[in-house]
N, C-alpha and C positions, 0 to 999 in steps of 0.2 A: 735540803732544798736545792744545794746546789748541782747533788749528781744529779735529777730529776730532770734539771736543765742541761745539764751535757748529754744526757740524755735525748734528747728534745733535738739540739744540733746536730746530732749524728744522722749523716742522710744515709737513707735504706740502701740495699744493694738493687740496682736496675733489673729488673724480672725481663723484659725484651729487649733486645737490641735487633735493629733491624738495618740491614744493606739496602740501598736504591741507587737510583742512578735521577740525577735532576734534567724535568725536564719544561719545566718555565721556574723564570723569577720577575716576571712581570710585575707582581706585587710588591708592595712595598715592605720590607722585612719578614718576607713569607717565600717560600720555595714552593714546590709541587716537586716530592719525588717519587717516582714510579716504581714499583718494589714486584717483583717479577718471583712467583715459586712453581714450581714443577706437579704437579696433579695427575696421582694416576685414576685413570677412566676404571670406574667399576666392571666393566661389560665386555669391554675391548681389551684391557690389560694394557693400555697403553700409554704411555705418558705425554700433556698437554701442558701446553702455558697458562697461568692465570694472571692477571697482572692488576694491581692497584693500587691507585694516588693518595697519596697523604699530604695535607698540607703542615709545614715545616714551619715552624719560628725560624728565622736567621737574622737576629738585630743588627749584627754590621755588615749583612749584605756579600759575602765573604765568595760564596758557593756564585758558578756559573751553569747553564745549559750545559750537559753531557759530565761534568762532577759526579764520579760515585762519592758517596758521602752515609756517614751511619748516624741512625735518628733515634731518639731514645722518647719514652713518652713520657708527658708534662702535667702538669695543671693546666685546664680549660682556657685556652686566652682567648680563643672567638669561638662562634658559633663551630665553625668547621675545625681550627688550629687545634689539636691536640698532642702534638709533634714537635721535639725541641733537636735542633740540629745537634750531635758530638764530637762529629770530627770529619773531615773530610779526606778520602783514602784515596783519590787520584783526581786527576785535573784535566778536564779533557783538551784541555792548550798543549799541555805538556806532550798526552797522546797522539796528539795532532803534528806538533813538533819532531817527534823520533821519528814517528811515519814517514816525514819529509824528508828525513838527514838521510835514511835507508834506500830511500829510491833514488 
């Protein structure tokens, strides 16, 4: 009985992980981040942007506007939210900041 339960606690290995870049957090413990992949044109042979929004759980609020940040998927928490925040991998303050010190 008891391996069945250790069992049980062991979390799966994440099948996606995905890079975006934040671009509202107007909501409240929710992000919107924009997730950007490269698509080649069947006809043309050329390559195009495609771009699409996910909404993000962020319960403490952490992530700002222009934040790359990596989003892993969740359990349903709303209608739209299927998106749980994992880490956040730059800060666009901080980018904004060296920009400044350079010029």
């Amino acid at each position: 009985m008891e391996e069945t339960q250790k069992d049980a606690r062991i979390r799966k290995p994440v099948k996606r992980l995905i890079e975006g870049t934040v671009i509202s957090t107007k909501m409240s413990r929710t992000a919107v981040v924009l997730v950007k992949r490269r698509v080649l044109h069947p006809v043309y042979k050329k390559y195009y942007v495609r771009g699409k929004r996910y909404k993000v759980h962020d319960p403490e609020g952490k992530c700002a506007v222009g934040d790359t940040v990596r989003i892993i998927p969740c359990r349903p928490i709303s209608k739209d939210k299927r998106w749980e925040l994992q880490s956040i991998l730059g800060h666009q303050a901080e980018a904004l900041a060296e920009e400044r010190e350079s010029s």
